[in-house]
N, C-alpha and C positions, 0 to 999 in steps of 0.2 A: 610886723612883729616877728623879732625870731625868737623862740622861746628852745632851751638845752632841758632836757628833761633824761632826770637822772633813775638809773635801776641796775640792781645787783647783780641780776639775771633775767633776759628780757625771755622769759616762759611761758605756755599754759598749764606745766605741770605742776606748779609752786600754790596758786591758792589763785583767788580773789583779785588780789593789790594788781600782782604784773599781769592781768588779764583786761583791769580796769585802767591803768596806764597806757595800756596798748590801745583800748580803744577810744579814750580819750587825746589821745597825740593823731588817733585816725580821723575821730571827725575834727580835730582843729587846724589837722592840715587841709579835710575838705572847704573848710573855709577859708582859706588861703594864706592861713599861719605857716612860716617856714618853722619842720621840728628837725632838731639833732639830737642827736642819743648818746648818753655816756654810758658806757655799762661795764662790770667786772667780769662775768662770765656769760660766754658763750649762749645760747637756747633757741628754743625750736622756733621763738617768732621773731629769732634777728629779719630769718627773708620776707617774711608780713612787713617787721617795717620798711625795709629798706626799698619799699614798693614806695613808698612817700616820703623819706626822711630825706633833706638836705644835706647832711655828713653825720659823722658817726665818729665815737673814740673809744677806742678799747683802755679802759683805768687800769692800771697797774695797783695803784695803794691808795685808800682812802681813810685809812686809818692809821693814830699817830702812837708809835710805840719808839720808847726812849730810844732802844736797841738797832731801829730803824728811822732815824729822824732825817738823814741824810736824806734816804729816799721818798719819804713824806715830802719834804719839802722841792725833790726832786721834781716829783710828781705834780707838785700845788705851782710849779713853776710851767710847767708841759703843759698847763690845764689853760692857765693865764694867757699863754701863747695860743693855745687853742681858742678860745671865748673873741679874744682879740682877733685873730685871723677869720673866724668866722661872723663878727659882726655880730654877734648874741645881746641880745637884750635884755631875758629873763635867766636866771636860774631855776627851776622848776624841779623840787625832791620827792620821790615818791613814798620817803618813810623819814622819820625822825633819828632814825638811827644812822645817817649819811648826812647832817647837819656839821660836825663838827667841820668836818673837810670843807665844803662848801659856805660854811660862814664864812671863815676866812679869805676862802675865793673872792667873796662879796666884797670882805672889804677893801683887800687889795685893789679889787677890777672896779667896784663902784658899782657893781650890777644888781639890779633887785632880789633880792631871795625869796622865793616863795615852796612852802611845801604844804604837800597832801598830808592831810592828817585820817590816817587809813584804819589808823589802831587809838583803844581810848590812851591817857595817860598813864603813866607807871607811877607804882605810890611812891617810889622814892625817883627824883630826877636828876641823873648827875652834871657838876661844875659843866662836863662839857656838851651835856643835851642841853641842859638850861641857857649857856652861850648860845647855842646854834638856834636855837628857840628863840630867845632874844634877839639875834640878829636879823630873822625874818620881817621881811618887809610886811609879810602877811601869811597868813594859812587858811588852806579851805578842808573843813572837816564834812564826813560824808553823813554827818547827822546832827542832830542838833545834841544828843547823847554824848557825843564823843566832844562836841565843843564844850560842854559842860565842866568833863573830866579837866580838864588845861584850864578853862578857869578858875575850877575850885582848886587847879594845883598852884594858884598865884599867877597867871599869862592873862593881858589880856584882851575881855572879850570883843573888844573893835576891831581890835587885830586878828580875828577869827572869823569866816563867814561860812556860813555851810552850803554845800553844793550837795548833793545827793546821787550816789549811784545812779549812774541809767542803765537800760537796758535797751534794745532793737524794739519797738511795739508793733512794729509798719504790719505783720502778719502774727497777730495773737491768734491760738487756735482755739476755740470755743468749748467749753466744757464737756458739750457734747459731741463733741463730734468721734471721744473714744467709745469703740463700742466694745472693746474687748475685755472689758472688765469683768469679770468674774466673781460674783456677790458671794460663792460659795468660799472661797479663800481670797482673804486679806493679803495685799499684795503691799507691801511697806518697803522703801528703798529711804536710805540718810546714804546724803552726797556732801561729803566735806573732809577735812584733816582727821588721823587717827589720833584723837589725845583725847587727855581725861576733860579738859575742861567746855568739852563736844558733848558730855553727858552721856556719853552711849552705854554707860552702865546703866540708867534713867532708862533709855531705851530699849534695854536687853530685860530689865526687871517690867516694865512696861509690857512686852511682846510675851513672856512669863503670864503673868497673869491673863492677858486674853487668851492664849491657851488652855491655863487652865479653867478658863469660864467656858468653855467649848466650840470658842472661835477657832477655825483652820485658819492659820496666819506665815507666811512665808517675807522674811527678810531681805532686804539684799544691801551690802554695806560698798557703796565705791567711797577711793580714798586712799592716801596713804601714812603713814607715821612718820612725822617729822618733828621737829623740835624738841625739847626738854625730853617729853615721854621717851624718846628713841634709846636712851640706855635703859632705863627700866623694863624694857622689852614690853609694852602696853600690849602694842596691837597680839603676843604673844597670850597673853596673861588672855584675854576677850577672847582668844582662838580657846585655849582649854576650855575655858567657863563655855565657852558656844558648845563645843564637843559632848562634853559632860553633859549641859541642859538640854541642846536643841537636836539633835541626832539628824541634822543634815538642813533642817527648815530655814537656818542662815549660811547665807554666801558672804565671802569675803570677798569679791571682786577684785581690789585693788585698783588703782589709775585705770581708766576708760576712757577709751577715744572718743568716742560717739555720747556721752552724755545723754542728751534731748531723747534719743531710743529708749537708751534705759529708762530713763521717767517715765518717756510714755507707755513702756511697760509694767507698772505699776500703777496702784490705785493710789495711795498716798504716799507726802515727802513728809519724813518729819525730820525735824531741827531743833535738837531736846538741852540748847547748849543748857553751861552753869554757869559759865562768866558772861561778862554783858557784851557779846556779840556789836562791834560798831556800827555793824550795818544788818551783813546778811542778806548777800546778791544770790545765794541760791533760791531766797525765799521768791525773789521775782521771777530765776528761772524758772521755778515750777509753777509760778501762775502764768507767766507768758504762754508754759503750754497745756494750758488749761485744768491744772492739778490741785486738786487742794496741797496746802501745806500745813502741817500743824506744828510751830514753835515755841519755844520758849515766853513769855512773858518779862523779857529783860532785853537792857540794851539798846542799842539804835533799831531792831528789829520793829519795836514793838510804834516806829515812826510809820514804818508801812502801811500798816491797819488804819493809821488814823483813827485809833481808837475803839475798832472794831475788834470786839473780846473773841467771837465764836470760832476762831484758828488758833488762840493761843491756849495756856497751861502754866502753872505755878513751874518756878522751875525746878528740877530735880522731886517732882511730887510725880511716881512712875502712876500710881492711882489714876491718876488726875490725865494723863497720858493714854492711859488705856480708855478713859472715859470718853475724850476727846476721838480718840477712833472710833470706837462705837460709835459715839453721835455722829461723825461724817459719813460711815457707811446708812446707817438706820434711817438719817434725813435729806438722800439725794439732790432730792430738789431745792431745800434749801440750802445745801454746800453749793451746788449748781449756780445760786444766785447770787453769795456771796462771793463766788469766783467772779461771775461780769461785776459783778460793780469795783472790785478789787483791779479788774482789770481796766475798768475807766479811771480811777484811779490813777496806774501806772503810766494812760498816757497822758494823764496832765500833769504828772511832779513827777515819774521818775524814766522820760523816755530821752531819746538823743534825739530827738528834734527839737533844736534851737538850743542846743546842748551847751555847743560851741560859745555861741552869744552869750551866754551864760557865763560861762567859764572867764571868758575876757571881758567882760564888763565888771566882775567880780574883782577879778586881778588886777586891775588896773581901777578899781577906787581902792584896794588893797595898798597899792605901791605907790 
């Protein structure tokens, strides 16, 4: 099998998607899938792949504009030639929003299409998501939440199977094993994108009130501001409001290299989003390394728990938030325990062992 897996920027600094792409094309080449990468721009895990990838294309245009149809079709010719000379079997997209190009690809070439479904549904789907949607041989959504979204949008549900984020389990670190926590101050780190619909107003009002119940609480925010928020200047706006309230007890980190440190230098991760989160791979990082997390109550997150209430929170209820902290620091041992079993858990639904197998058994009664 050779499988063409598509992405806009093969990054770790962008989010989630192209960090979960990456390691998905790693372990399906350890299984001895040949992968090739199509990508638009440049990023820091081109040299990670090209540790395993079979070839590689740099896209010029994947998008069809009247003004530019010449080169679209340019392009949609260059690609054909590509798929054919390399003997490709699957098409493979890592977002819905790079369908339209590649449906066509499909049909022309005759090649299966399949895409990740990374994000829920959008309420309104336009002629040419809905085409590239429909052309899909199949799609694998990373929760049973987000499969949901595409079929209440009319798609459907046979043609959807969920696959579930994984993450490495092989070395979980034990709850105990930090000893550097400091019960006298609250040590709180949110690790994810700067925008509103992250909740971190929820969070800021949150951290507010356990102060003034007469908790010492110290913040740390890594992340950056991308998307929609970036002309409204958000991450701006959260910097006064920080200033004005907090007089220095929150950090704004920005992008961080080392992630897993940070964590483990805090007591808790919380994850305060308001939109319904499709997955939520931070939530596993921080139990990987032995952290409670406390999230939202929405979204594919709330697949993790398996139903298990005492990490989550109403969302956007800051009350409710501050409660949830107190209760993890107050009841050690029982956060303690609900981390191992959370983390037994993770390695029977969401680990990369037999990951692979997964993936292609999946795909293939898909197509």
């Amino acid at each position: 099998m050779h499988v063409l897996a598509v992405e806009v920027e093969p990054t770790r600094f962008a989010g989630g998607q192209e960090r979960s792409l990456f390691e998905v094309c790693r372990e399906l080449s350890n299984a001895g899938v040949e992968i090739s990468l199509a990508y638009q721009n440049q990023g820091d895990l081109l040299p990670d792949y090209r540790t395993f990838l079979t070839s590689e294309i740099h896209q010029k245009n994947r998008v069809f504009r009247v003004a530019k149809a010449i080169s679209f079709f340019v392009e949609l010719l260059r690609m054909l030639h590509f798929v054919k000379e390399k003997s490709i079997d699957i098409l493979y997209v890592n977002q819905y929003f790079d369908l339209p190009f590649y449906a066509i690809l499909s049909k022309i070439s005759g090649l299966p299409l399949v895409c990740h479904l990374r994000l829920p549904c959008p309420d309104y789907v336009s002629k040419q998501y809905r085409f590239g949607l429909n052309q899909c041989a199949g799609c694998l959504a990373i929760s049973n939440h987000t499969k949901q979204t595409y079929v209440d949008a009319g798609f459907p549900g046979a043609k959807i199977d969920v696959l579930y984020n994984a993450i490495d389990t092989s070395e979980l670190i034990s709850p105990m094993a930090d000893s550097e926590s400091n019960p006298e101050i609250i040590k709180l780190i949110y690790v994810g994108r700067i925008s509103r619909e992250k909740g971190l107003d929820v969070l800021f009002k949150a951290f507010q009130l356990l102060r003034k119940s007469g908790k010492q609480a110290k913040l740390t925010i890594l992340g950056k501001e991308r998307g929609s928020d970036v002309p409204e200047n958000y991450r701006e706006q959260l910097l006064n409001y920080v200033n004005d309230e907090f007089r220095g007890e929150v950090d704004f980190k920005g992008h961080a290299e080392h992630v897993d440190s940070e964590i483990m230098s805090h007591d808790i991760i919380v994850v305060p989003s308001v939109w319904p989160e499709p997955f939520g791979r931070v939530v596993l990082e921080g139990l990987r390394l032995g952290k409670p997390v406390i999230c939202s109550r929405i979204g594919g997150m709330q697949e993790i728990f398996g139903g298990e209430e005492f990490f989550m929170f109403h969302p956007g209820d800051e009350k409710a938030l501050k409660e949830k902290i107190e209760q993890m620091v107050q009841n050690p041992q029982k956060t303690t325990l609900k981390i191992e079993q959370l983390q037994q858990r993770m390695k029977a639904k969401f680990s990369y062992t037999n990951y692979a197998d997964q993936w292609i058994e999946k795909v293939r009664n898909l197509i």
